[in-house]
KOLNUDO-262199 format. One record per residue (C-alpha): residue in one letter; x, y, z. Coordinates in pm, whole numbers, padded with zeros to 5 digits, always signed. Each point is the difference from the previous one (the first is absolute). Layout:
aXYZ
...
***
This chain:
x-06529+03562+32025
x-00321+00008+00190
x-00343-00195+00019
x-00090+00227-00281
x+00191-00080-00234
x-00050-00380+00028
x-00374+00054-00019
x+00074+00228-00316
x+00275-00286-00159
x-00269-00282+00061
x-00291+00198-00188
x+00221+00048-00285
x+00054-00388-00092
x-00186-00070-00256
x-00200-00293-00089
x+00258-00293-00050
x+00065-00405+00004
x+00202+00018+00295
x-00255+00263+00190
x-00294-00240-00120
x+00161-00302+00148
x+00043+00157+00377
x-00403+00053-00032
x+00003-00374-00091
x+00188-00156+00256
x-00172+00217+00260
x-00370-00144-00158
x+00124-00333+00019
x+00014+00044+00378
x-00348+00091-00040
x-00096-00281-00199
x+00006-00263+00375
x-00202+00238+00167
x-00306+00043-00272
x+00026-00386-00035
x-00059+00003+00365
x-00263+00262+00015
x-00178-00183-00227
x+00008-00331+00057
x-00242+00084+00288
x-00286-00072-00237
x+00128-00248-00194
x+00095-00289+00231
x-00298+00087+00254
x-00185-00267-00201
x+00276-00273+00107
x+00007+00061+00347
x-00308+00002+00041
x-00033-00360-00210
x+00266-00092+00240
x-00194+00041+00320
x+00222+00288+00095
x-00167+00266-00085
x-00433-00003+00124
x-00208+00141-00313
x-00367+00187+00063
x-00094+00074+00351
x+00255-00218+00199
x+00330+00318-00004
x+00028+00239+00175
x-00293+00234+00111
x-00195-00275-00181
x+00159+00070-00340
x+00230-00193-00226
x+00360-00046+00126
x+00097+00201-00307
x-00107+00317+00155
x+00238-00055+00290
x+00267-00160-00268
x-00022+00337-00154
x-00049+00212+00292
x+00343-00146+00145
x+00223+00032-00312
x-00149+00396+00039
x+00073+00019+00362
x+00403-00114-00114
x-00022+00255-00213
x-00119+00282+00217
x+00264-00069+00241
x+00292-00051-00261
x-00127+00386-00160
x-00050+00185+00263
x+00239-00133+00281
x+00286-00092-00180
x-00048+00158-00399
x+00218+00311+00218
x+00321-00228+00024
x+00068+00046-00362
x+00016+00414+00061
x+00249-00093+00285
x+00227-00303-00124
x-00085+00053-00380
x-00200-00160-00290
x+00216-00269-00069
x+00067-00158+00301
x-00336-00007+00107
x-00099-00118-00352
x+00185-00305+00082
x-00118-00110+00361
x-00346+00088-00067
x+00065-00295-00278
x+00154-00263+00195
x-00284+00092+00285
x-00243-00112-00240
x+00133-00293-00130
x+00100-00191+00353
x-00354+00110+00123
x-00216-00124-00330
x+00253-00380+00049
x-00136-00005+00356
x-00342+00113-00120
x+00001-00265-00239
x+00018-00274+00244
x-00280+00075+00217
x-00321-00238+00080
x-00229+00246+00167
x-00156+00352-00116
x+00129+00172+00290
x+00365-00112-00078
x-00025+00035-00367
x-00170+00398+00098
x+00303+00064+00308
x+00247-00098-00274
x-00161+00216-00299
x-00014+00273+00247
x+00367-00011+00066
x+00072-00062-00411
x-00191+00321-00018
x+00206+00205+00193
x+00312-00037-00296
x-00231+00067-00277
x-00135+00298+00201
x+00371+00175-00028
x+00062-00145-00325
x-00219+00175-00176
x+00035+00332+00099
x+00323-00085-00046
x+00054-00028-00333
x-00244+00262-00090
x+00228+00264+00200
x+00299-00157-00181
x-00144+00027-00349
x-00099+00357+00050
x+00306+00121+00103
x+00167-00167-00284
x-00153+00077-00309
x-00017+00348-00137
x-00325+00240+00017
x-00078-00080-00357
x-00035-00345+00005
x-00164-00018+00385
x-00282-00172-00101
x+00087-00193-00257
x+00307-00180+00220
x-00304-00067+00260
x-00247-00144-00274
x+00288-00244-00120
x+00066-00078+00342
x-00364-00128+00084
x+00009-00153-00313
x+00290-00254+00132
x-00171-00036+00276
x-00323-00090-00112
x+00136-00300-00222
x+00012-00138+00378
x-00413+00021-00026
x-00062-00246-00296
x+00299-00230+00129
x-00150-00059+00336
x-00342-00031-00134
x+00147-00261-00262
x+00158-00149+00246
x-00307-00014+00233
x-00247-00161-00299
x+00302-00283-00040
x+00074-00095+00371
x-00254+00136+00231
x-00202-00356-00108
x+00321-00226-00018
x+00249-00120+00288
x+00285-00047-00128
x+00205-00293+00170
x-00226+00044+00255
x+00012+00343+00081
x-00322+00245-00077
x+00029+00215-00288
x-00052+00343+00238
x+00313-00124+00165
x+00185+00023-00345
x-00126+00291-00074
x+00089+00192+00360
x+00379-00142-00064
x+00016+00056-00366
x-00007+00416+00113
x+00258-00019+00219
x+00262-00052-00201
x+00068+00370+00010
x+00284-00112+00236
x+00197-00089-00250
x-00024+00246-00277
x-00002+00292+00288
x+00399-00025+00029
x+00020-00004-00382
x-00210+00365-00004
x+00179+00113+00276
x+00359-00019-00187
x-00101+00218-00295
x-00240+00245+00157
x+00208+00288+00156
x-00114+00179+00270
x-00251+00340-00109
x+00243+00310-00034
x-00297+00195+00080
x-00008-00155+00352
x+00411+00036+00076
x-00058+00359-00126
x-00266+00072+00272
x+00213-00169+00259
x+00260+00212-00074
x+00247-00332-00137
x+00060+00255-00330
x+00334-00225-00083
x-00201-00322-00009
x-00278+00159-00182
x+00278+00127-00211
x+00118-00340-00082
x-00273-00156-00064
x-00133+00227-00250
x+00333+00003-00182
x-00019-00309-00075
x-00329+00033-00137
x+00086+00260-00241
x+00256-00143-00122
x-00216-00314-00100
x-00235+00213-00148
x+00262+00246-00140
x+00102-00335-00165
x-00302-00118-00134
x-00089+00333-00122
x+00314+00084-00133
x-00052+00335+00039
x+00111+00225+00353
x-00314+00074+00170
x-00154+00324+00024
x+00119+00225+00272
x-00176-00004+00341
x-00170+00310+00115
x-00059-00004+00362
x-00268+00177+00189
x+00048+00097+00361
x-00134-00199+00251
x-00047+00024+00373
x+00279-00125+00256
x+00103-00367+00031
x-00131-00123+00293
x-00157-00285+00204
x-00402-00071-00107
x-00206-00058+00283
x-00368-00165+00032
x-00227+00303+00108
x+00164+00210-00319
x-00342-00214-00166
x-00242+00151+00228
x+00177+00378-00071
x-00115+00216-00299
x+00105-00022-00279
x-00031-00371+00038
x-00300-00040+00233
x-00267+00062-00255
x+00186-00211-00243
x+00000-00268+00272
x-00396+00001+00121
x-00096+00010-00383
x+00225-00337-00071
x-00082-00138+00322
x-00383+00003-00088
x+00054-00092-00329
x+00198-00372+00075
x-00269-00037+00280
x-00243+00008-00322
x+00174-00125-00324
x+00087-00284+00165
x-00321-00111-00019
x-00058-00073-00324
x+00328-00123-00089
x+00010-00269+00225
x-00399-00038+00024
x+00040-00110-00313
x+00384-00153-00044
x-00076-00200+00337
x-00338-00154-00067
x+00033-00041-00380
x-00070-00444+00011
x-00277+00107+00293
x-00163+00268-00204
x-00041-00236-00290
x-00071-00228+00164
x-00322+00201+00149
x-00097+00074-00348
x-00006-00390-00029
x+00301-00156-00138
x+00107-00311+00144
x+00349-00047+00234
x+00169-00098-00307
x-00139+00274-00255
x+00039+00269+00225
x+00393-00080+00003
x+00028-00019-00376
x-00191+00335-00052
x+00172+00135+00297
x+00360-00112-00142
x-00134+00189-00360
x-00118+00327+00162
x+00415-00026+00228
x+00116+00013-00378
x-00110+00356-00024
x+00261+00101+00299
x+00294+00086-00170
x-00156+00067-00341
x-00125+00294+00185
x+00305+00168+00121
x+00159-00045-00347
x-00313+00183-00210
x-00039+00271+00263
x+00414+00095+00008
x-00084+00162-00334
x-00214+00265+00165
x+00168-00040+00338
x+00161+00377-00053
x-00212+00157-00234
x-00273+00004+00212
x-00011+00172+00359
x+00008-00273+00252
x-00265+00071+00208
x-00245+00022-00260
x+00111-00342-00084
x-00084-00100+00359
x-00341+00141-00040
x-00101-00161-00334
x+00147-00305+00117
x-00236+00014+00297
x-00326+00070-00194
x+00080-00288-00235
x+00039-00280+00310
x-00351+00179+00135
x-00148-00021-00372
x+00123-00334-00100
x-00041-00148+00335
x-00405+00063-00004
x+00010-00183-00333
x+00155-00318+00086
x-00290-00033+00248
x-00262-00061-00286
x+00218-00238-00226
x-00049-00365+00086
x+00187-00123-00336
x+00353-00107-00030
x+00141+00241-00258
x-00211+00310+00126
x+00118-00088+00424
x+00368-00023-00174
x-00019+00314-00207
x-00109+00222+00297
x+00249-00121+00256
x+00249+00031-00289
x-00153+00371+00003
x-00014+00025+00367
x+00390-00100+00025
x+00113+00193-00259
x-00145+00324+00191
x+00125-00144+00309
x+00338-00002-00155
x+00007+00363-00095
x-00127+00122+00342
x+00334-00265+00122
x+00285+00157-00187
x-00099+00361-00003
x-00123+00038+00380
x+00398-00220+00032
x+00137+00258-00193
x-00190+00282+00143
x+00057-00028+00393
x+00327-00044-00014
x+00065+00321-00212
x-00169+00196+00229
x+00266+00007+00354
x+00348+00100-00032
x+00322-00255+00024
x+00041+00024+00391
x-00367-00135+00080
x-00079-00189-00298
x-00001-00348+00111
x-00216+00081+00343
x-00229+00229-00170
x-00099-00237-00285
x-00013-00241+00242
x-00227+00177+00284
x-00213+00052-00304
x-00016-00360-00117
x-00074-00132+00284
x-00356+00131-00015
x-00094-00188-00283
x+00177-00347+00234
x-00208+00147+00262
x-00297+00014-00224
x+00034-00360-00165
x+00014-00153+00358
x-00354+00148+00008
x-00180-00051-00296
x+00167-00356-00009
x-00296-00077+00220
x-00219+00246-00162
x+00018-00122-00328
x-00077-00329+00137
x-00288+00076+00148
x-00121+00201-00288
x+00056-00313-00195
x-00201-00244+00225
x-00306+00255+00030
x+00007+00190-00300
x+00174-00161-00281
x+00236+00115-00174
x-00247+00407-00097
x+00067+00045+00396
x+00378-00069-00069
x+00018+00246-00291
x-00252+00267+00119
x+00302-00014+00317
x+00250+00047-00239
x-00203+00266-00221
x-00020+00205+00330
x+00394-00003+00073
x+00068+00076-00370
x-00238+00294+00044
x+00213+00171+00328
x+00343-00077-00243
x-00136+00196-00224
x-00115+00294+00197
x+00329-00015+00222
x+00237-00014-00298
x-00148+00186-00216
x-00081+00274+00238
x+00281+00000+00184
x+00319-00150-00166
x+00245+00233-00129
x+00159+00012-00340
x+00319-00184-00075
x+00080-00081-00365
x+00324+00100-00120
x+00133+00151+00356
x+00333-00102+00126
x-00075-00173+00356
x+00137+00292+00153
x-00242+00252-00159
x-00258-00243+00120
x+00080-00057+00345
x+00119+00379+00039
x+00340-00175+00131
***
């Protein structure tokens, strides 16, 4: 038994109930931390109404406190990818899948209770860290998982659980943000109503196994062994039918991954291209998904409007995910990435001459729903592109550019904003969409219907 033939045992599985529900329980881990991410625009509003927050010119480098709201849950982020994202190549995906949780959900109590920005931004910094590892996280898990065949499709249903968190916090934003429930603000609520990922994370925990894939490339063959009996027997079960046999290919030595293997062909070109891409994609999803209430807001709805529309344009989120996992294997994925990018550049110039309600709705329904292709397939594409051993650190070296970048253009989009509406937000955004297309497209290498191995060249 070798690493081989686990990798060649796991692509076999095919689609079933009890395959489908380890991508679920994984997503709902994901679910706290896109609550989180995007509750930055949501409850900005209420702590800002609560004298915590400074609107206009009284923040930071004589912008809104948002900008520095945002720029520290980015900063958390950047740390939590690129620091410690590598811990889950050395201790494994599921342990590091849980402590990244309960990181998150001590850190967002504590955040909950502050009284001044600079607490409330130390503790979303620290918050930031978890969701940093989470994510990359569960996208390494999920990939190693599922077979070749249904790649995409497992990483499409996974943003789609996830991005049910985006119209709950936004509903949950219109309803208390204004309210104070016994006394306590409504952006309080919200902060504490997320971090109740503490207690579902032991419930995940006991039915997600560790990844075979992982044991396999740590040379642990028995416990990879194990583990994937297990799972063929539940799906042997289901099925009712043996499974096909596994044919293995042969793959390189079992050995220890190390950091600099990134920056070492085959995997330094890979690394550069996905390194400038976050740095720009990043851009326009959170440009937009971060400033949605502001935005409209700028195209003048009131405080109260611009929550309602925004919580109708969240509703798009997951609805998203779902439509696209019909074409999520069909199509190559980076061409995916670069027609999801021309549509947030196209649709993004448009919202900028609408000033009704239904036509400002429509296009940032439009805009998310292009933002939400780019999501899943650049999710799924990354991490199919690095071998077992380096995974984790590679997707999350990579990553980290587009934290990097949104602790940037935080402030830049503000200032956009304040000088040039919301066509000098969008023209920014139209320019970043413009170097993901050239940089994908030109650059990014085929991978539709490859085994991970055949992709990563071991």
């Amino acid at each position: 038994m070798s690493a081989a033939d686990i990798a060649a045992r796991m692509d076999r599985l095919p689609p079933s109930k009890h395959m489908w529900g380890l991508v679920v329980l994984l997503s709902l881990g994901g679910c706290f931390e896109f609550y989180d991410l995007f509750m930055t625009a949501y409850v900005s509003p209420g702590l800002i109404a609560d004298g915590v927050f400074h609107g206009a010119e009284k923040g930071m480098f004589g912008l809104t406190d948002q900008a520095a709201f945002a720029a520290a849950t980015f900063a958390g982020l950047f740390i939590g990818t690129i620091v410690f994202s590598q811990l889950a190549d050395r201790f494994g995906r599921r342990a590091i899948f849980t402590w990244s949780l309960i990181w998150y959900s001590a850190a967002t109590v504590v955040m909950a209770f502050q009284t001044t920005a600079l607490g409330v931004d130390i503790w979303r910094l620290i918050s930031g860290i978890g969701i940093g590892v989470e994510l990359v996280t569960i996208d390494t898990y999920i990939t190693e998982f599922v077979a070749k065949e249904i790649r995409g499709r497992a990483l499409a249903i996974n943003q789609f659980i996830q991005f049910l968190a985006v119209p709950t916090v936004a509903l949950v934003c219109w309803w208390l943000v204004p309210l104070s429930p016994w006394g306590i603000a409504g952006w309080r609520w919200v902060m504490l109503a997320g971090a109740v990922a503490a207690v579902a994370v032991w419930v995940i925990r006991a039915r997600v196994p560790e990844s075979p894939r992982w044991l396999a490339s740590h040379g642990r063959i028995e416990e990879a062994h194990a583990i994937l009996t297990r799972i063929e027997a539940k799906v042997e079960a289901e099925l009712g039918r043996p499974l096909p046999v596994a044919t293995a290919q042969p793959s390189a030595e079992v050995r220890e991954g190390r950091f600099s293997e990134i920056f070492r062909p085959p995997y330094r070109r890979r690394t550069i291209m996905l390194a400038v891409f976050n740095f720009a994609q990043t851009i326009g999803f959170y440009g937009f998904g971060n400033w949605v209430p502001s935005l409209l807001a700028a195209q003048g709805a009131s405080v109260t409007k611009s929550l309602l529309w925004s919580f109708i344009i969240a509703i798009a989120y997951p609805i998203g995910p779902l439509m696209f996992s019909t074409i999520a294997d069909r199509i190559e994925r980076k061409w995916q990435i670069v027609a999801a990018a021309i549509g947030t550049a196209t649709f993004g110039l448009l919202f900028t001459q609408q000033t009704g309600a239904a036509a400002l709705i429509t296009f940032g329904v439009l805009i998310t729903l292009s933002n939400n292709l780019l999501s899943y397939a650049y999710h799924a594409y990354q991490a199919e592109l690095f071998p077992t051993r380096i995974r984790a650190r590679a997707v999350g070296f990579v990553y980290s550019w587009s934290r990097l970048s949104t602790v940037l253009t935080s402030f830049m989009i503000a200032f956009f904003l304040r000088d040039f509406g919301t066509i000098g937000v969008f023209v920014f955004i139209a320019v970043a969409m413009g170097v993901v297309v050239v940089v994908i497209g030109g650059f990014g290498p085929r991978t539709r219907h490859q085994t991970l191995e055949q992709i990563s060249g071991h």
